[in-house]
mmCIF file of the C-alpha atoms, coordinates in Angstrom:
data_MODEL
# 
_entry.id   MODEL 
# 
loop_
_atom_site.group_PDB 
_atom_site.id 
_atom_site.type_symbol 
_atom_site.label_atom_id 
_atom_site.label_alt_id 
_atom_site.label_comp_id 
_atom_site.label_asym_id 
_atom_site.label_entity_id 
_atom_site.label_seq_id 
_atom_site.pdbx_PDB_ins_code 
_atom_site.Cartn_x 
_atom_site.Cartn_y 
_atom_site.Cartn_z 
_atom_site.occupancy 
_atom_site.B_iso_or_equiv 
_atom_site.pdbx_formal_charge 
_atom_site.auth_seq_id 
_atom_site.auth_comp_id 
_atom_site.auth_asym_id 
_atom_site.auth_atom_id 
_atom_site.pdbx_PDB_model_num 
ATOM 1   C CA . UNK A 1 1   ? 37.506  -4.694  -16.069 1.00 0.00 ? 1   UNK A CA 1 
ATOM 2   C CA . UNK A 1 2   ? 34.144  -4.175  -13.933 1.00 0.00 ? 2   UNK A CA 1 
ATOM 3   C CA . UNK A 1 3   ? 31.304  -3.079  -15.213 1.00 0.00 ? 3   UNK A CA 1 
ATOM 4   C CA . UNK A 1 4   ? 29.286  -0.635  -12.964 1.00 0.00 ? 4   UNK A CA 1 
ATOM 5   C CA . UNK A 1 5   ? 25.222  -0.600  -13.786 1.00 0.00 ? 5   UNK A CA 1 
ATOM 6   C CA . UNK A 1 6   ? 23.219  2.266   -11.767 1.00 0.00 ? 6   UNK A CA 1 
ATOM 7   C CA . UNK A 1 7   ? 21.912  1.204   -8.841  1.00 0.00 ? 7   UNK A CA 1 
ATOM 8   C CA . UNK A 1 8   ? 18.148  1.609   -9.153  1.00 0.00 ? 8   UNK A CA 1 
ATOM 9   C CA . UNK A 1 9   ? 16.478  4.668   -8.368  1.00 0.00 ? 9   UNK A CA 1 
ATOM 10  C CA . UNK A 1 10  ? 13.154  4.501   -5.833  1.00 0.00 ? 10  UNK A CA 1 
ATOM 11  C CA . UNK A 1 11  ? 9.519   6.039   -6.853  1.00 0.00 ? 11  UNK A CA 1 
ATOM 12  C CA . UNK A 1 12  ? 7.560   8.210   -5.238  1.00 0.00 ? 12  UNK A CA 1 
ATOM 13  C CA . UNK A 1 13  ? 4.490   7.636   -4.236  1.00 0.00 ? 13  UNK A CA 1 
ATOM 14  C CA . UNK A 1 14  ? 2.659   10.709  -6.287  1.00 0.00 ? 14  UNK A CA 1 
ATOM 15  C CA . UNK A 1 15  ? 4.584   9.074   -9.301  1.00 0.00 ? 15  UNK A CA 1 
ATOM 16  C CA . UNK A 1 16  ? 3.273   5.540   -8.816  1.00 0.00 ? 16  UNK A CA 1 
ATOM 17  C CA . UNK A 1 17  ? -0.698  7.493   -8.200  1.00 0.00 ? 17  UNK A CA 1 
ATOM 18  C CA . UNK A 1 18  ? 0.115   9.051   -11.713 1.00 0.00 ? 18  UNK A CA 1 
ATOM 19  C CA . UNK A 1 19  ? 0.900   6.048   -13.267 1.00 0.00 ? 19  UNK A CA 1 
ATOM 20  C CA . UNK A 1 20  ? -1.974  4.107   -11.631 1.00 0.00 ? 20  UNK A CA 1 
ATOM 21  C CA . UNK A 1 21  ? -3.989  6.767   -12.824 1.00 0.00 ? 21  UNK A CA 1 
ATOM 22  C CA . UNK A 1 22  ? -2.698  7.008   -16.123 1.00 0.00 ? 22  UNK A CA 1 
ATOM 23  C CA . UNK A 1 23  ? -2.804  2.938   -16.586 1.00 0.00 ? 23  UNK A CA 1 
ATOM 24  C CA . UNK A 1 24  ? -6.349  3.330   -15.712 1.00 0.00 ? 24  UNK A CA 1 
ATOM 25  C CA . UNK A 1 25  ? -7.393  6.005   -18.596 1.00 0.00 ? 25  UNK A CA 1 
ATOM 26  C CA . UNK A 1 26  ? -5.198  3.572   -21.251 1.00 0.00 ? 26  UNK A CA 1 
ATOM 27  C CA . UNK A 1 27  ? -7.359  1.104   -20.105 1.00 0.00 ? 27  UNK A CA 1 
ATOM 28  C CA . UNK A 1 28  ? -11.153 2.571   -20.149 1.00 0.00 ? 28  UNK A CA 1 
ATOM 29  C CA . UNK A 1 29  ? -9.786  3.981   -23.797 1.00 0.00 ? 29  UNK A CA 1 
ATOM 30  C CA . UNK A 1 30  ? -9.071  0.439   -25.016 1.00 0.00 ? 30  UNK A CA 1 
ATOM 31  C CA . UNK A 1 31  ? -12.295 -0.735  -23.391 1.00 0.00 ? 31  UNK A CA 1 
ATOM 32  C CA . UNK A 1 32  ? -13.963 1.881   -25.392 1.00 0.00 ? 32  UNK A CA 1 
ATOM 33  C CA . UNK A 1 33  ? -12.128 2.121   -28.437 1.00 0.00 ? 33  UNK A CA 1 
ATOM 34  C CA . UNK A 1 34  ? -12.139 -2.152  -28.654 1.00 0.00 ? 34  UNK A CA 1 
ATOM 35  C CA . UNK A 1 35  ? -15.359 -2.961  -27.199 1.00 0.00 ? 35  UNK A CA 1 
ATOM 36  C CA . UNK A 1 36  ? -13.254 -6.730  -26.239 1.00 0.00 ? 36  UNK A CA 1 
ATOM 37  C CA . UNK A 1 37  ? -12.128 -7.482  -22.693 1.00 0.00 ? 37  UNK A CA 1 
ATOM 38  C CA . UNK A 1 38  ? -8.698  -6.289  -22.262 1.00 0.00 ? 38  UNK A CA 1 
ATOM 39  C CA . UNK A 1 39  ? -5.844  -8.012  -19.869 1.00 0.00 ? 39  UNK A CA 1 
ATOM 40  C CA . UNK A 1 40  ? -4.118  -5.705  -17.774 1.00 0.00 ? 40  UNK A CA 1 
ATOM 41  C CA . UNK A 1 41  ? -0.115  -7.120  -16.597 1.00 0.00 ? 41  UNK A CA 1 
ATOM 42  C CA . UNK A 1 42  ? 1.987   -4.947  -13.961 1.00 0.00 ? 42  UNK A CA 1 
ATOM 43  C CA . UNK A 1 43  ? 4.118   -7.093  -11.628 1.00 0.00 ? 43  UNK A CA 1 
ATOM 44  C CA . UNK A 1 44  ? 4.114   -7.515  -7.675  1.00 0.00 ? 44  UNK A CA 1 
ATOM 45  C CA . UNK A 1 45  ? 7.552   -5.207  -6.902  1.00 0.00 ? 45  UNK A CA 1 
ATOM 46  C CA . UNK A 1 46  ? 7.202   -4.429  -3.043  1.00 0.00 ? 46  UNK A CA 1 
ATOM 47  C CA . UNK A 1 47  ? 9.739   -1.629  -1.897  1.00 0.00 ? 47  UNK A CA 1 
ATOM 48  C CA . UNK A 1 48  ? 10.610  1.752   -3.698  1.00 0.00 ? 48  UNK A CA 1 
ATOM 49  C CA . UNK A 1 49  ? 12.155  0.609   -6.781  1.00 0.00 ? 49  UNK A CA 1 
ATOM 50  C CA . UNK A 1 50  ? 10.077  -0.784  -9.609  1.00 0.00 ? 50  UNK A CA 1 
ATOM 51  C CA . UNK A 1 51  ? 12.208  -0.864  -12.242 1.00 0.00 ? 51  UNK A CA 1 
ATOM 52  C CA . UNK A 1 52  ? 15.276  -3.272  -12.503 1.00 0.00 ? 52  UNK A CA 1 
ATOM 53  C CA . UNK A 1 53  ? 16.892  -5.893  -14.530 1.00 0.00 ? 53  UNK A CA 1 
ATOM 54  C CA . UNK A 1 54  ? 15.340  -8.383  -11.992 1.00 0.00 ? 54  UNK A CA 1 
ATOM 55  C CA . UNK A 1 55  ? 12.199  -6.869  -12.654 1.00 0.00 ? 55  UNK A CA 1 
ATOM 56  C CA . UNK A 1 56  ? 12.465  -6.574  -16.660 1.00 0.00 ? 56  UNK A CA 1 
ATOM 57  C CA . UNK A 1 57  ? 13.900  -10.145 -16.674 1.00 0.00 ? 57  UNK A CA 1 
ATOM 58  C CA . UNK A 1 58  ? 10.407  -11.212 -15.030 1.00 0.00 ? 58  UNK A CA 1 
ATOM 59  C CA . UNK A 1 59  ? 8.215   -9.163  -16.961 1.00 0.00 ? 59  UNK A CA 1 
ATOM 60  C CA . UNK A 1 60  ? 9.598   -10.856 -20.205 1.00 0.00 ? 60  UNK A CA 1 
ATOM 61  C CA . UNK A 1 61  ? 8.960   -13.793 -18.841 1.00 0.00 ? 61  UNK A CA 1 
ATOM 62  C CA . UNK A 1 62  ? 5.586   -13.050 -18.056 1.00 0.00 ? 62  UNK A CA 1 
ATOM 63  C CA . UNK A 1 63  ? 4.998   -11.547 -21.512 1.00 0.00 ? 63  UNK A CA 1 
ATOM 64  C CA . UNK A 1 64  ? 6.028   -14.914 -23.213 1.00 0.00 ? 64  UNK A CA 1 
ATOM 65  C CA . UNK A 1 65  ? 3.708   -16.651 -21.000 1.00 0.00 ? 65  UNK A CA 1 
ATOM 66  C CA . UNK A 1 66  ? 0.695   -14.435 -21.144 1.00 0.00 ? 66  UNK A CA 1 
ATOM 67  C CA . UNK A 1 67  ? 1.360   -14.325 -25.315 1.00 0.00 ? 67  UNK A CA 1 
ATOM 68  C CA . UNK A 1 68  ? 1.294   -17.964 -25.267 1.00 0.00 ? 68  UNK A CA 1 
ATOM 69  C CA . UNK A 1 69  ? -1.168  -18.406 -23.801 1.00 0.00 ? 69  UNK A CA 1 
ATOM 70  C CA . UNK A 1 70  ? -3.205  -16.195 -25.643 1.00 0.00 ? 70  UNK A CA 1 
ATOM 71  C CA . UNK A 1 71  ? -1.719  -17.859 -28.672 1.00 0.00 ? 71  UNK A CA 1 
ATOM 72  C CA . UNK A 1 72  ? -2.577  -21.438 -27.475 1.00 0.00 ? 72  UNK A CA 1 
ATOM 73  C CA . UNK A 1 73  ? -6.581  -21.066 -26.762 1.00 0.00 ? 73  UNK A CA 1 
ATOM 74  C CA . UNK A 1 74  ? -6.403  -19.101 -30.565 1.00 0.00 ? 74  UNK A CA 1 
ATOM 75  C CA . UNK A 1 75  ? -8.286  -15.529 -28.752 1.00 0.00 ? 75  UNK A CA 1 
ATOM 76  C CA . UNK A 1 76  ? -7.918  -12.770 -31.386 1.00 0.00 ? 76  UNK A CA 1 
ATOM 77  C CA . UNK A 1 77  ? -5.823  -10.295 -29.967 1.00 0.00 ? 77  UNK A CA 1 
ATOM 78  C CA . UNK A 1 78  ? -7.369  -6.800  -31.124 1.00 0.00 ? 78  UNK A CA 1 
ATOM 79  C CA . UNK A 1 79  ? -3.688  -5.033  -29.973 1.00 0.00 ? 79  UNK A CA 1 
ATOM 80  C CA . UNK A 1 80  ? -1.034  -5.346  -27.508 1.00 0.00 ? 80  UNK A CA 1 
ATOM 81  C CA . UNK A 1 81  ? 0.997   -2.651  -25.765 1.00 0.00 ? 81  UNK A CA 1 
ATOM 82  C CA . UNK A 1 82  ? 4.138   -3.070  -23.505 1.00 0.00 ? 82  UNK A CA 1 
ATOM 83  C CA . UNK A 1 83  ? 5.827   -0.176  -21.594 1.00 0.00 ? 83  UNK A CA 1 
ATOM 84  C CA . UNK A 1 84  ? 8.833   -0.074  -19.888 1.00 0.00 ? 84  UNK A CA 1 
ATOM 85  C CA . UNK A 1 85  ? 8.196   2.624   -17.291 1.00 0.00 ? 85  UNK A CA 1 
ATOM 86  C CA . UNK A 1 86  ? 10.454  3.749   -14.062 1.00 0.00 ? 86  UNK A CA 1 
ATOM 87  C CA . UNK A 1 87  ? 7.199   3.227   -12.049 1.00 0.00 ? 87  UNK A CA 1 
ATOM 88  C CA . UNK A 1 88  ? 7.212   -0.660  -13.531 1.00 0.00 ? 88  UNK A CA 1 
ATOM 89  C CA . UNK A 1 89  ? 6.614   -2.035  -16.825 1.00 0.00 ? 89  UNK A CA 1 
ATOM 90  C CA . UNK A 1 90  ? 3.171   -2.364  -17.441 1.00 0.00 ? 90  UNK A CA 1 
ATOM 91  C CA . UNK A 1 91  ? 1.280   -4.786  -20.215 1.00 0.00 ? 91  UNK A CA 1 
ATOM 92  C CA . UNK A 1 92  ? -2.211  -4.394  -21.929 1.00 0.00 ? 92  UNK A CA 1 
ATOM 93  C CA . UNK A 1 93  ? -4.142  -6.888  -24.279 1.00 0.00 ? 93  UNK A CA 1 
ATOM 94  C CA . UNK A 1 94  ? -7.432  -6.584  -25.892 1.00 0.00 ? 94  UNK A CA 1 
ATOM 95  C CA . UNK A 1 95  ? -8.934  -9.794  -26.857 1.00 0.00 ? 95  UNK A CA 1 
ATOM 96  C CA . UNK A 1 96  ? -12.051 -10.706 -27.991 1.00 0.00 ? 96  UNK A CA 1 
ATOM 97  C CA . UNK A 1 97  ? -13.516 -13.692 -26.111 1.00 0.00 ? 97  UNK A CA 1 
ATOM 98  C CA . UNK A 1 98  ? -15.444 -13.892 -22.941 1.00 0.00 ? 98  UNK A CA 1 
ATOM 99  C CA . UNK A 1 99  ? -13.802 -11.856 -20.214 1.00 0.00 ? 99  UNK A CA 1 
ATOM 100 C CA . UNK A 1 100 ? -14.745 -14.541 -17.193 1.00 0.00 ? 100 UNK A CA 1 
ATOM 101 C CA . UNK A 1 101 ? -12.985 -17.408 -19.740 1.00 0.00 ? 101 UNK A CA 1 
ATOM 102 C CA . UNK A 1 102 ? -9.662  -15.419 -19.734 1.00 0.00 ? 102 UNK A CA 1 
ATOM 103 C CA . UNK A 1 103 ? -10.030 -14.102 -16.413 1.00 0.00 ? 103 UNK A CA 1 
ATOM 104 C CA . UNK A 1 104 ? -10.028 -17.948 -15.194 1.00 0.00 ? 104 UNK A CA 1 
ATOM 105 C CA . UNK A 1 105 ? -7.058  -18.775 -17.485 1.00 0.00 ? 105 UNK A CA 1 
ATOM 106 C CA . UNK A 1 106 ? -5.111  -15.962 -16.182 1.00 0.00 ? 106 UNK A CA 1 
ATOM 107 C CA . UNK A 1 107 ? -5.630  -16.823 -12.511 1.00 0.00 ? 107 UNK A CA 1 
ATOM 108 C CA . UNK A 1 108 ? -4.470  -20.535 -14.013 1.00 0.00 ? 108 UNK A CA 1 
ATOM 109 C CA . UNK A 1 109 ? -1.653  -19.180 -15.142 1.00 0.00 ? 109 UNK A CA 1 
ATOM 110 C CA . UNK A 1 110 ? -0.912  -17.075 -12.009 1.00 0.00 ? 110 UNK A CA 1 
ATOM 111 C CA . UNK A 1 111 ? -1.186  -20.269 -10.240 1.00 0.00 ? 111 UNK A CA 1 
ATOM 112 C CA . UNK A 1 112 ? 0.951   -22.609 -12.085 1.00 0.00 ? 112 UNK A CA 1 
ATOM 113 C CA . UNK A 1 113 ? 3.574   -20.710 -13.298 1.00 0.00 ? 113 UNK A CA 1 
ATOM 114 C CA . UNK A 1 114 ? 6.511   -20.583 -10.862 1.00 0.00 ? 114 UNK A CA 1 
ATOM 115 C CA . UNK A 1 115 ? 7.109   -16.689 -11.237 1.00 0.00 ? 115 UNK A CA 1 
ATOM 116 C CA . UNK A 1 116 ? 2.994   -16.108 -11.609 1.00 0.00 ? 116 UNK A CA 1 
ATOM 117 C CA . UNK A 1 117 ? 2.867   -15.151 -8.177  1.00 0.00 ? 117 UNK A CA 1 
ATOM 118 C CA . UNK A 1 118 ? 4.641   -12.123 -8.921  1.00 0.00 ? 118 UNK A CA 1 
ATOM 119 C CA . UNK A 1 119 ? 2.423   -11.632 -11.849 1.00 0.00 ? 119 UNK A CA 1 
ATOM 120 C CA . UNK A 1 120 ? -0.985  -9.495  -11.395 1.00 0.00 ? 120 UNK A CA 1 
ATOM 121 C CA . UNK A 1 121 ? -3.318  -10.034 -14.060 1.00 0.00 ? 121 UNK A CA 1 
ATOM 122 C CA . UNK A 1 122 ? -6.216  -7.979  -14.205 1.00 0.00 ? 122 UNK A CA 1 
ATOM 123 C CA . UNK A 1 123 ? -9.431  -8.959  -16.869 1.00 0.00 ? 123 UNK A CA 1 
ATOM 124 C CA . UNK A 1 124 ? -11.446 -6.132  -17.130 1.00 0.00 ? 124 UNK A CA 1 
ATOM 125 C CA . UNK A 1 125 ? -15.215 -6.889  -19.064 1.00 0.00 ? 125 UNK A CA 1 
ATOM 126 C CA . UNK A 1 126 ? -16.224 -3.503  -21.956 1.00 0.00 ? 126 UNK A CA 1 
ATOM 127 C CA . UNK A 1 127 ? -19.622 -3.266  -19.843 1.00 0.00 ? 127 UNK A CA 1 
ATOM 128 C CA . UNK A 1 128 ? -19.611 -5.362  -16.952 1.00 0.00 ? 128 UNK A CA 1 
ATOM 129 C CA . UNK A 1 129 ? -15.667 -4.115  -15.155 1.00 0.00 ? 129 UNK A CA 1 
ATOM 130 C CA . UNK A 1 130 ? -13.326 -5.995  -13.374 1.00 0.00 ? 130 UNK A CA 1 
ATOM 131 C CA . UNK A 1 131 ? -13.743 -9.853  -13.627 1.00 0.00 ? 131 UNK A CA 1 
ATOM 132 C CA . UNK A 1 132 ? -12.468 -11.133 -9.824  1.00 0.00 ? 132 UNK A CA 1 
ATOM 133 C CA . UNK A 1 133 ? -10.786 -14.130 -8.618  1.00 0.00 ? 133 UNK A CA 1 
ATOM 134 C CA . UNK A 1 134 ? -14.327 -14.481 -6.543  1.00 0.00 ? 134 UNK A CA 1 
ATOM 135 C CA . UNK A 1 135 ? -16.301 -14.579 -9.372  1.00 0.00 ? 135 UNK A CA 1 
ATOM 136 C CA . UNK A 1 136 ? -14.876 -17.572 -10.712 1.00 0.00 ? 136 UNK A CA 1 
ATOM 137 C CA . UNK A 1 137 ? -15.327 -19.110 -6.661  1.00 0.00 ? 137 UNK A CA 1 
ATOM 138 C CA . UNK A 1 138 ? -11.242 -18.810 -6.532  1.00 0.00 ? 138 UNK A CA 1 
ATOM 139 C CA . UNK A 1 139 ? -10.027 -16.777 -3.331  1.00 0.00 ? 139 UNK A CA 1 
ATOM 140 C CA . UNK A 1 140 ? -8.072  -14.079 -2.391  1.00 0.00 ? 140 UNK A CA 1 
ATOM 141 C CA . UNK A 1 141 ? -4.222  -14.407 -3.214  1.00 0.00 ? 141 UNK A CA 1 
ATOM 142 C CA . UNK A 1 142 ? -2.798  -15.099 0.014   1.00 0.00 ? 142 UNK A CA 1 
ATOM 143 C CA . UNK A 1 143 ? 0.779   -13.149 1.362   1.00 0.00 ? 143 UNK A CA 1 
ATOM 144 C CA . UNK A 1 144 ? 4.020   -13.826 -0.024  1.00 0.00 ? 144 UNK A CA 1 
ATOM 145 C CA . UNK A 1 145 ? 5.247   -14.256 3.345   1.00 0.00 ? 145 UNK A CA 1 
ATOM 146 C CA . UNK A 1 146 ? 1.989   -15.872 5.448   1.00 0.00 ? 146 UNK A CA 1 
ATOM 147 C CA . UNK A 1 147 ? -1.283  -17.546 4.661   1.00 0.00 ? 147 UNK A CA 1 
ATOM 148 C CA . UNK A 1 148 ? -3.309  -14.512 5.450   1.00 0.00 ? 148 UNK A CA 1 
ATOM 149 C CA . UNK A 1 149 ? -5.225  -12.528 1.840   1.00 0.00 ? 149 UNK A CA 1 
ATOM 150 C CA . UNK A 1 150 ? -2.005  -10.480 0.686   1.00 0.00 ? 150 UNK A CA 1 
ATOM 151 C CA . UNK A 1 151 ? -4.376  -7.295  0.468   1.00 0.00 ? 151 UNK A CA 1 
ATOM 152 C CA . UNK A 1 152 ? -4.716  -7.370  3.882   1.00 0.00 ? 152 UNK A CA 1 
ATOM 153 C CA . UNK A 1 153 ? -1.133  -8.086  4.935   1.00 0.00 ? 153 UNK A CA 1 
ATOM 154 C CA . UNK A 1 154 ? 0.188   -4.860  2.459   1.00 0.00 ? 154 UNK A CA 1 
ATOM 155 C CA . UNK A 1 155 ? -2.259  -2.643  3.658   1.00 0.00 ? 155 UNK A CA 1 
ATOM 156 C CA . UNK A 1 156 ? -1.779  -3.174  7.653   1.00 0.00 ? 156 UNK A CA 1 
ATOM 157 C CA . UNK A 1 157 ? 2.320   -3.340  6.555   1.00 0.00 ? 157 UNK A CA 1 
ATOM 158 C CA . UNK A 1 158 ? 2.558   -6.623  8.841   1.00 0.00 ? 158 UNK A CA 1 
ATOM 159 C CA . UNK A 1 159 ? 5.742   -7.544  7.184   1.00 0.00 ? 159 UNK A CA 1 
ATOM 160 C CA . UNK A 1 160 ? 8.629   -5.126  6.833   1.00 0.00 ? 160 UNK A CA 1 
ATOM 161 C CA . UNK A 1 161 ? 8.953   -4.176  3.109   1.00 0.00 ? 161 UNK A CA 1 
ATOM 162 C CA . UNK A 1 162 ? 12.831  -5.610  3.530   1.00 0.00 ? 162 UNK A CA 1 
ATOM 163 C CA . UNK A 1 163 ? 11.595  -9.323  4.027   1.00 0.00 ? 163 UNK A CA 1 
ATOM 164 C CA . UNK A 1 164 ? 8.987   -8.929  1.141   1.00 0.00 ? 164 UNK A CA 1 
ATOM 165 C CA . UNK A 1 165 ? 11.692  -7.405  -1.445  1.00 0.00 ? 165 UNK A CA 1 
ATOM 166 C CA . UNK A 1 166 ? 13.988  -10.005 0.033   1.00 0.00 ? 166 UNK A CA 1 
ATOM 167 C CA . UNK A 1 167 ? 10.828  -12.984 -0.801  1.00 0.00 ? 167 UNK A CA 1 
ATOM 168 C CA . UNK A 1 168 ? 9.865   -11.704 -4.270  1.00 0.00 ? 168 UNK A CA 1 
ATOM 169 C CA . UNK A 1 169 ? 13.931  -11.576 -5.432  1.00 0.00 ? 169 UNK A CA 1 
ATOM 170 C CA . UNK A 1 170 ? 14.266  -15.195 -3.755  1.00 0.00 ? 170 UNK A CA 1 
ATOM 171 C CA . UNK A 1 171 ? 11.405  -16.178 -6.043  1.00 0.00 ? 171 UNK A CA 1 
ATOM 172 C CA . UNK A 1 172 ? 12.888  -14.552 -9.256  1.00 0.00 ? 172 UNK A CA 1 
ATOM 173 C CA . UNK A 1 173 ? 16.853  -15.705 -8.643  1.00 0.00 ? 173 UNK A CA 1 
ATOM 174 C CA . UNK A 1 174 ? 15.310  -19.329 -8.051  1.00 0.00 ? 174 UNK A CA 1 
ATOM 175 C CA . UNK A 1 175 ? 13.509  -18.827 -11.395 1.00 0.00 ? 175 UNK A CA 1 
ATOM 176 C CA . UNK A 1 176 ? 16.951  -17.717 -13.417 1.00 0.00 ? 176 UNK A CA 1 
ATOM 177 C CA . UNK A 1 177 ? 18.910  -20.036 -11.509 1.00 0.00 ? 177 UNK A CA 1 
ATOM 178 C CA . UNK A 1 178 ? 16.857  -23.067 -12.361 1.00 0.00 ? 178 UNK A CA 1 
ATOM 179 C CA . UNK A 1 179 ? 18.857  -24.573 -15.154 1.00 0.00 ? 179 UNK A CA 1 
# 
């Protein structure tokens, strides 16, 4: 007997603006209703579709890694939300300790992790805003596919989309296929 699973089903761009802009309010609410840094997890998906069970699979991942963490340097976690959205899953913490501490763990974590580089973990600071990789004196994260600063590389669309998609699910079947 097969089993048939939907194939998944691309965004649009005005959905993935509404959810940017929506992830944005949840996040100025925590900032205000917390007054604590919060840490802000979406994943790199490239392409149309940002919701899969490659996708999920890494996002759990990254939740048990970012939780751990968390749970290792003892940071009180004022709340934690997960959502499971069509437009990608999407992760917010609000812990109270220094932002620029966590912000330096989390680009540690990014780092040394082998899926991290699919992870994008934002730090935002209750008065002073997003904490930066340049802050810390780290650089830009460099293209999945080159050396050149991977913000430059999406935005000028040097790569076709195809060999990104085909780089990040290299990266996440060498992850699951590890053992």
């Amino acid at each position: 007997m097969e089993i048939m699973t939907p194939a998944p089903a691309g965004v649009s761009l005005d959905a993935l603006l509404a959810a940017k802009e929506r992830r944005a309010a949840r996040q100025a609410d925590w900032l205000e209703h917390y007054m604590q840094p919060i840490i802000s997890l979406t994943l790199v998906t490239p392409g149309e579709v940002k919701d899969s069970i490659r996708y999920r699979n890494t996002m759990g991942v990254a939740l048990q890694a970012c939780d751990q963490l968390l749970w290792q340097n003892r940071w009180a976690i004022q709340d934690r939300q997960v959502l499971w959205l069509p437009t990608g899953a999407e992760a917010i913490w609000s812990v109270a300790h220094p932002a620029a501490e966590i912000k330096a763990h989390c680009a540690a974590l990014e780092q040394s992790h082998p899926l991290g580089r699919l992870w994008d973990l934002d730090v935002i600071c209750p008065t002073n805003g997003p904490v930066g990789r340049q802050s810390l004196g780290s650089g830009m994260r460099s293209c999945l596919l080159c050396d050149e600063a991977a913000h430059a590389c999406a935005r000028s669309r040097r790569h076709p989309v195809e060999q990104v998609v085909a780089k990040v699910e290299k990266i996440i079947d060498d992850w699951f296929a590890r053992d």
